[in-house]
C-alpha positions in Angstrom: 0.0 0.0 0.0 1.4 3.3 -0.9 0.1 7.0 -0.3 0.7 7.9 -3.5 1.1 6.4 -6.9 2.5 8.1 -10.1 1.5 7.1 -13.4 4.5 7.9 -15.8 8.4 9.4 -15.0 8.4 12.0 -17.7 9.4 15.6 -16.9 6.2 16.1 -15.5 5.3 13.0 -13.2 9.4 13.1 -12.3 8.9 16.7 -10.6 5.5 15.9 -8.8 7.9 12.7 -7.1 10.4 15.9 -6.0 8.0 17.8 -4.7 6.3 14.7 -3.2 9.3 13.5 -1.7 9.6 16.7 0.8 6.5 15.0 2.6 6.0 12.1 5.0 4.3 9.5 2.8 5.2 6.6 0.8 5.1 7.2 -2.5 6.0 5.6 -5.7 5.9 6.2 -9.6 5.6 3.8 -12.2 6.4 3.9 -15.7 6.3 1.5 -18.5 9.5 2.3 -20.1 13.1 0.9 -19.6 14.5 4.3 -18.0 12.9 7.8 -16.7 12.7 10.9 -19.8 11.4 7.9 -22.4 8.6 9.4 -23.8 7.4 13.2 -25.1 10.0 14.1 -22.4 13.1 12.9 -24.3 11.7 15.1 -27.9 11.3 18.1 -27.4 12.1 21.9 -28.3 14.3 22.4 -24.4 12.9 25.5 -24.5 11.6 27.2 -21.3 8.9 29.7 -22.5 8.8 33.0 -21.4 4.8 32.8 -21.0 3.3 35.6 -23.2 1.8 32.5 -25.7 -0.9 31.5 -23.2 -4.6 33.0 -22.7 -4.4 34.8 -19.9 -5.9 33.2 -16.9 -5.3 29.4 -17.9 -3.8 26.9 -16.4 -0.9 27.0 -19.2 -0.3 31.0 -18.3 -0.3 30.8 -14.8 2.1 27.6 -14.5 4.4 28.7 -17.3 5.2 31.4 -16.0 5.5 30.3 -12.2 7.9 27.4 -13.7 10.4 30.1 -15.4 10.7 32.0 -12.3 11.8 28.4 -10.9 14.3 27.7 -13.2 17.2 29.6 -11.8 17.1 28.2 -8.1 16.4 24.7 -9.6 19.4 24.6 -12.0 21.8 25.7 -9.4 20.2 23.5 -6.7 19.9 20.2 -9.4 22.6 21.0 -11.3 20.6 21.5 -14.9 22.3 22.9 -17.4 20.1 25.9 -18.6 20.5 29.5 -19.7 18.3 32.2 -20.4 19.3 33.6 -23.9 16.0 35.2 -24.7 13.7 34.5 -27.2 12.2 36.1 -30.6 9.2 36.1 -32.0 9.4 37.2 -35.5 7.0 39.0 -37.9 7.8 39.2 -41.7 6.6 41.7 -44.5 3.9 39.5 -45.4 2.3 39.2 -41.9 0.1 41.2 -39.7 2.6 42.8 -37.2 -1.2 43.2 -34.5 0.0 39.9 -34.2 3.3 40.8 -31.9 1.3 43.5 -30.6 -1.0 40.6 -29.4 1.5 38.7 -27.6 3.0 41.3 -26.2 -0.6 42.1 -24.5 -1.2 38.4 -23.2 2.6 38.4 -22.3 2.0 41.5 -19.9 -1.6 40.2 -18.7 0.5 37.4 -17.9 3.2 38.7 -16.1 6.4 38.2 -18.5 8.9 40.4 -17.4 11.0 42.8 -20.0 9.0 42.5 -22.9 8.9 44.4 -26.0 8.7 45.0 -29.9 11.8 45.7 -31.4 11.7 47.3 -35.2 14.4 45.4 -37.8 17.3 47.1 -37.4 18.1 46.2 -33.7 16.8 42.9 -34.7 19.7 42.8 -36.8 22.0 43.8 -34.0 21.0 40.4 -32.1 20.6 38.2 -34.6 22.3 38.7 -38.2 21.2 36.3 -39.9 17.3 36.8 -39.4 15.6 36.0 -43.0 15.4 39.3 -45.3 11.4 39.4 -44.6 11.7 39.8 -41.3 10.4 43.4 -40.2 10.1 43.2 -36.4 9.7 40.9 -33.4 9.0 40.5 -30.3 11.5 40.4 -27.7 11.0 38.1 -24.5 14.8 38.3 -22.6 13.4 35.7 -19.8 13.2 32.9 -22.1 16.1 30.0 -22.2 17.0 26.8 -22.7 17.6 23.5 -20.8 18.3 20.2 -21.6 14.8 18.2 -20.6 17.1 14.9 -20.1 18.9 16.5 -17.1 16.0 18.0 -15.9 13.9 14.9 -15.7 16.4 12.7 -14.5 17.5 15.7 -11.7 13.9 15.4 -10.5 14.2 12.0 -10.4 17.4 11.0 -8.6 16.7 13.5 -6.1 13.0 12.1 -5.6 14.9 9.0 -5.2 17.4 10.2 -3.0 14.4 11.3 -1.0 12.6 8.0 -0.7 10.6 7.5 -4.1 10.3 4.1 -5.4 10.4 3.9 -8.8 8.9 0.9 -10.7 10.3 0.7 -14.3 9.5 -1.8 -17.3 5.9 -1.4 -15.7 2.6 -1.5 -17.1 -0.8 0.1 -16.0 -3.3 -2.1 -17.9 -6.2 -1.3 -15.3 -7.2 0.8 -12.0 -9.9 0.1 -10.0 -11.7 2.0 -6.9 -11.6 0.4 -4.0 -12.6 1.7 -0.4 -10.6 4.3 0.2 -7.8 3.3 -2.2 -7.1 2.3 -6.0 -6.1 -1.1 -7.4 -3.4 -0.6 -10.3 -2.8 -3.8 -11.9 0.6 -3.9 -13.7 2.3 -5.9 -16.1 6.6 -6.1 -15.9 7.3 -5.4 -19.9 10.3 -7.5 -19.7 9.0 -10.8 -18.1 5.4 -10.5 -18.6 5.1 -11.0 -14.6 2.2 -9.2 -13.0 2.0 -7.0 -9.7 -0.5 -5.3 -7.9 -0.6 -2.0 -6.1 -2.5 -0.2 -3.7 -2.2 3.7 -3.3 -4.7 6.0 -1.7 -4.1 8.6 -4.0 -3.2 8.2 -8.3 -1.8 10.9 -10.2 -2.2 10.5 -13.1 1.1 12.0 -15.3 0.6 9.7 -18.4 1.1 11.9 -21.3 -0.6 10.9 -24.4 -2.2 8.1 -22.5 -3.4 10.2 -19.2 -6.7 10.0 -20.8 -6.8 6.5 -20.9 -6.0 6.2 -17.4 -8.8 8.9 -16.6 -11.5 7.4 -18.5 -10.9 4.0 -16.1 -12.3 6.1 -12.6 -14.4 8.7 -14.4 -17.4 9.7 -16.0 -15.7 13.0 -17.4 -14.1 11.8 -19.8 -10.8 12.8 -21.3 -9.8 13.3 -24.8 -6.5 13.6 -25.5 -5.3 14.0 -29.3 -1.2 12.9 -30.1 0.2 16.0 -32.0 3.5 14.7 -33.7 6.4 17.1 -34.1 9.8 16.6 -36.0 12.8 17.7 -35.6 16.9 18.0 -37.1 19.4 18.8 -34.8 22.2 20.0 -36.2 26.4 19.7 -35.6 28.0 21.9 -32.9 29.7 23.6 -36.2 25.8 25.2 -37.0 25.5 26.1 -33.4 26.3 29.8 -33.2 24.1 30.2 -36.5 21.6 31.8 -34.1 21.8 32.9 -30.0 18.2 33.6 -29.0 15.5 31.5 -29.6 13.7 32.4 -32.7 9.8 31.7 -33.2 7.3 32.1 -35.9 4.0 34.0 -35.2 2.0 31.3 -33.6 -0.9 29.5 -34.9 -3.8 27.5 -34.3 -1.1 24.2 -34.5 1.8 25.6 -32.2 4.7 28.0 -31.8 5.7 27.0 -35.6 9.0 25.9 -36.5 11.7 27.6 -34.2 15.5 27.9 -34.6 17.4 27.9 -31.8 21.0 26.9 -29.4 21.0 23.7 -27.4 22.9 24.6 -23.7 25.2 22.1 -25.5 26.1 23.5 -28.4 24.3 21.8 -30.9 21.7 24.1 -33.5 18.0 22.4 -33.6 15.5 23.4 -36.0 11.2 22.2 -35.6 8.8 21.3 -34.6 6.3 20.4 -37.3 3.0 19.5 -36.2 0.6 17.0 -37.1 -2.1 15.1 -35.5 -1.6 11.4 -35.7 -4.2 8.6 -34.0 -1.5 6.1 -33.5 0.0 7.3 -29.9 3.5 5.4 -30.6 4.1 6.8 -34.0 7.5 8.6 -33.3 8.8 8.0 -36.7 10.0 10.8 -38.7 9.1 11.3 -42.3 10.3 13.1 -45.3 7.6 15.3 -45.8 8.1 16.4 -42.6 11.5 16.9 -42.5 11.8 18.9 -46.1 9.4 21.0 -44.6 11.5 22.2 -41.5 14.0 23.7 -44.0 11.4 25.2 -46.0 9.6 26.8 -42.3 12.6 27.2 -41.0 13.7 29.7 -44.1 11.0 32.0 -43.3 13.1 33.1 -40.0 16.1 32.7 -40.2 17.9 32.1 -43.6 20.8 30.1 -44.9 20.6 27.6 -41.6 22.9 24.7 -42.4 21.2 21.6 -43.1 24.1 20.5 -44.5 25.2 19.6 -40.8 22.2 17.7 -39.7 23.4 15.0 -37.5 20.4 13.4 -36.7 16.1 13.9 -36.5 13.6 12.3 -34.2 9.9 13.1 -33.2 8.2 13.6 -30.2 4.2 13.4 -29.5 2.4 16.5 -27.7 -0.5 15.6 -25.6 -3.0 17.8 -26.8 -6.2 18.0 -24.8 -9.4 19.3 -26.9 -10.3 21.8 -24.1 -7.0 23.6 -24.9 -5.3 23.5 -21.8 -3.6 21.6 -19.0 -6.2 18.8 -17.0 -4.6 19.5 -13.1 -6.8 18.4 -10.1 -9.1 15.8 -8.6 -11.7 14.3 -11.2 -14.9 15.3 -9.7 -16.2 12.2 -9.2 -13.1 9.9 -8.2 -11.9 11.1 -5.1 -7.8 10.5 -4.5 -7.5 10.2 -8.4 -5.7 13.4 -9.4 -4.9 14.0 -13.7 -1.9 16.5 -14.9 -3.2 15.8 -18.1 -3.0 17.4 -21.5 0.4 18.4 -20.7 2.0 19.7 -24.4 3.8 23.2 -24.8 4.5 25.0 -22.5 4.8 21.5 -20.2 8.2 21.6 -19.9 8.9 25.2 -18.8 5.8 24.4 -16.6 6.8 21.2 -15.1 8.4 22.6 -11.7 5.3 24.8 -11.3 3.4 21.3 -12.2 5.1 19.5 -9.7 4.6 22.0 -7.3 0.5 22.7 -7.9 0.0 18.3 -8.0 2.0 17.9 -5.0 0.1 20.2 -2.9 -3.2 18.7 -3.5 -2.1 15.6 -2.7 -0.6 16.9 0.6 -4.0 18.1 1.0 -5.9 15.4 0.5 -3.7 12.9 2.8 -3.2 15.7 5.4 1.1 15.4 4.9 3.4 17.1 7.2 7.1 18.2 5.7 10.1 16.2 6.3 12.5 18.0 8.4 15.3 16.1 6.6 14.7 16.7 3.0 18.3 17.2 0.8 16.9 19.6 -1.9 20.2 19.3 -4.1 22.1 16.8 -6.4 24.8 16.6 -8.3 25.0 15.5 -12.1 27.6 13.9 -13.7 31.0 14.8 -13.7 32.3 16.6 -17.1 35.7 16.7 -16.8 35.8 19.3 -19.4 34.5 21.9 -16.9 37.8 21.4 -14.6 41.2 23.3 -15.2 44.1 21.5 -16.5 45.5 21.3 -13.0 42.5 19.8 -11.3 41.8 17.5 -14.7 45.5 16.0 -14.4 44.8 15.5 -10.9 41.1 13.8 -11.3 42.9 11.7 -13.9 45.8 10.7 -12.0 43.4 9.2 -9.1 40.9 8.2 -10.9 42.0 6.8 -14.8 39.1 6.1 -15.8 38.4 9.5 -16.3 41.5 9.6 -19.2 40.2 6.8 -21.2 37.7 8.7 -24.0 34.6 6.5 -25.2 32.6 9.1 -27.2 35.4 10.6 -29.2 32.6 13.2 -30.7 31.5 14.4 -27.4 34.8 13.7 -25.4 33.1 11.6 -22.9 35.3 9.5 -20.8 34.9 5.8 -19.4 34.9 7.5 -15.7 31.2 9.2 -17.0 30.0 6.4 -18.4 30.5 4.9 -15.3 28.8 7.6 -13.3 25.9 7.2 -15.1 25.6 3.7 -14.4 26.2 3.5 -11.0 24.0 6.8 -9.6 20.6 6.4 -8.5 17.9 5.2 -11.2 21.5 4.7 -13.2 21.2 3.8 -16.5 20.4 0.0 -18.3 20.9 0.9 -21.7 22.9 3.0 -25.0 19.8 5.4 -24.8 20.2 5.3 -20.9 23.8 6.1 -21.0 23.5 8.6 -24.0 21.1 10.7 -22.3 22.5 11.0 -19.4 26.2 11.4 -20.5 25.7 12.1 -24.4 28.3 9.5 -25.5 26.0 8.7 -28.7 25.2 12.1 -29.7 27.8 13.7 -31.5 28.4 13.1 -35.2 28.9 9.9 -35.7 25.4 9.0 -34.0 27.0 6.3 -31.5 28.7 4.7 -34.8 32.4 4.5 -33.4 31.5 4.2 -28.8 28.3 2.0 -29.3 31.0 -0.9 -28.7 32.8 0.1 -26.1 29.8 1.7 -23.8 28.4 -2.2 -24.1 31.7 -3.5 -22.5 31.1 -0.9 -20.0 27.5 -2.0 -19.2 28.4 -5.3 -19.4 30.8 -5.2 -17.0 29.6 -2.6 -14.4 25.9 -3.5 -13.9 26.8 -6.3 -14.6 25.0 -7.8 -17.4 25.1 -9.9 -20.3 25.6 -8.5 -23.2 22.9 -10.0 -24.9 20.5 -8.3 -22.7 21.9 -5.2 -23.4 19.5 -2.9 -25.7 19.1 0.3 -27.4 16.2 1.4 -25.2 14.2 -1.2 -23.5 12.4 -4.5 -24.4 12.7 -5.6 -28.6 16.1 -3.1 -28.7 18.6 -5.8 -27.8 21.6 -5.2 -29.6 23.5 -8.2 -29.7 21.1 -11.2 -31.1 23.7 -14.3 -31.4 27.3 -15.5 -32.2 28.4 -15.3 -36.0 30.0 -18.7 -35.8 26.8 -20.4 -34.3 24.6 -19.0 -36.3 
């Protein structure tokens, strides 16, 4: 029996844990992945939104912005990478300029600091290479970046740290009400083995799925549409092409295609956005992707695309009332949603976790721990040292001078970090998230190898249980000889 149970260990049901976690209860999240960060929260634009997008008064306005005033004390305290380099928005000849004037009206309703319309010519000044159309924009300087990896896996090792369980490989295929409690039958993805649990209180941090899970307990039902958005991401050689953020007068769909810096270095260019039925389908197309350039042009011209090193998709959960799904379903008591969750969910996500965690306090009357350790430390990037403290981190620790990931420079000593820390990672993706060995130019082609010796001999385990990300990605499938 736990207090609480979590349904998913994306951004979103990683920081409700955190905030969780400073409470006396027993609480636990489930996900049916192989790792934290493996859904919409691993493909995404990293962007933390300044807030003038949302209608004034919603949930999405409110929590966006509350989350961007967070960021700060969280990356220092969680040890995030992030940076607020300020976003655009940009108007060209052929739009209607009321437009900015617009979001610069919701953005001060909403309380977005430092906004304003700047005409072309200073526009120039920040960015030069802003598309010839471009007449003005709108100028947001407490926008930034983060990477959402970190971020998720930050909330979770320090929810851990703090006395979360955390069921992985784990399947919700029902929940039932019971007095005073829920039934979640599970199913272990790996070995098909089932397990029950008992929680007085479910939130419900699903993503696409959260209406599934909703429309098991209640009679207001949820709808909640997969919105699919591709995206490049380019070499570290494209990343200075821009140094703000740079959006598209919004429509109906989104935020358009943006161009913008990764905090590591990298140039990424999307989303699109398309509404699929299939809530799996993170394939990328061609269409898609030929269109990015195309979009993309309309900002910002001659981007690279040359020096794409890779594309992926991600899927937004887009709820058909427009907004985020946060509370107690009326008519299931203890069963709590943080539904709909698509942009601005990320920059919202601490505010999320904040809002989520307090009803549940609420509801099972939780006192504060008086023992909670509100910080962590990520991995160690040697790179960050001087020469002098390198030599020395080498010298009693060699692990650290042996490079795996010759694109990123990542050394066997991170690699082993990321393993061994808590929720520590079972897999290439596992490992690549957390320590970005895998994401350089090569794509994993030349570390891939030698990360598996690593797994294989730290976790330990075999190599032929070894995957790319989770059940059906297993890497090694037989002996050439045998076969």
């Amino acid at each position: 029996m736990y207090d609480v149970a979590i349904i998913g260990a994306g951004v979103i049901g990683s920081a409700i844990a955190r905030e969780l976690s400073r409470y006396q209860a027993n609480v636990c999240v489930i996900e049916r992945e192989e790792d934290v960060c493996d859904g919409t929260s691993k493909a995404n634009s990293a962007i933390i939104h300044a807030g003038f997008d949302a209608a004034p008064g919603s949930l999405k306005a409110k929590l966006n912005v509350r989350g961007n005033e967070m960021m700060d004390a969280l990356s220092k305290d969680l040890d995030i990478p992030f940076k607020r380099n300020g976003s655009l928005v940009v108007c060209t000849k052929d739009q209607d300029r009321s437009g900015l004037d617009a979001l610069l009206e919701k953005g001060e309703k909403n309380g977005v600091p430092g906004l304003r319309i700047l005409e072309r010519e200073e526009l120039l000044q920040m960015e030069p290479n802003l598309s010839d159309d471009v007449t003005c924009g709108l100028y947001a300087p407490t926008g930034g970046i983060v990477c959402p990896f970190h971020m998720t896996m930050a909330f979770a090792e320090n929810a851990y740290t703090n006395g979360v369980s955390f069921f992985l490989n784990t399947k919700v295929t029902s929940i039932r009400k019971k007095d005073g409690s829920y039934t979640l039958e599970t199913i272990h993805t790996d070995t098909d083995t089932p397990e029950t649990f008992e929680a007085k209180v479910i939130i419900n941090a699903a993503g696409v799925h959260a209406d599934e899970f909703n429309n098991m307990v209640s009679e207001h039902k949820l709808h909640i549409t997969a919105r699919k958005g591709e995206y490049c991401l380019l070499d570290k050689e494209a990343g200075t092409h821009v140094s703000h953020t740079i959006f598209q007068l919004p429509s109906k769909m989104g935020k358009g295609v943006l161009v913008t810096p990764t905090v590591h270095g990298n140039l990424l260019v999307g989303p699109t956005a398309v509404d699929v039925t299939n809530k799996e389908a993170v394939n990328t197309t061609q269409d898609g992707l030929d269109s990015l350039a195309k979009t993309a042009a309309l900002s910002v011209k001659n981007v690279p695309m040359r020096q794409v090193i890779t594309s992926f998709a991600g899927l937004r959960a887009h709820e058909d009332g427009n907004d985020f799904i946060i509370g107690e379903a009326e008519d299931a008591k203890g069963f709590i949603n943080a539904a709909g969750i698509e942009s601005p969910g990320l920059s919202s996500a601490p505010a999320i976790g904040e809002m989520v965690a307090g009803i549940a306090a609420d509801l099972l009357s939780l006192t504060k721990k008086t023992d909670f350790i509100s910080t962590r430390k990520g991995i160690l990037r040697p790179e960050t040292l001087s020469m002098e403290e390198r030599n020395q981190l080498i010298k009693e620790h060699p692990e650290y001078g042996n490079i795996i990931c010759r694109c990123e420079m990542i050394s066997e000593g991170e690699i082993m970090d990321a393993i061994h820390r808590p929720l520590g990672a079972r897999s290439l993706d596992g490992v690549k998230r957390r320590t970005r060995a895998g994401m350089g130019r090569c794509q994993a082609g030349f570390c891939s190898p030698r990360t598996m010796e690593i797994l294989e001999r730290e976790v330990p385990m075999s190599m032929f249980d070894i995957t790319k990300n989770g059940v059906g990605g297993n890497i090694v499938i037989g002996i050439n000889k045998e076969i």
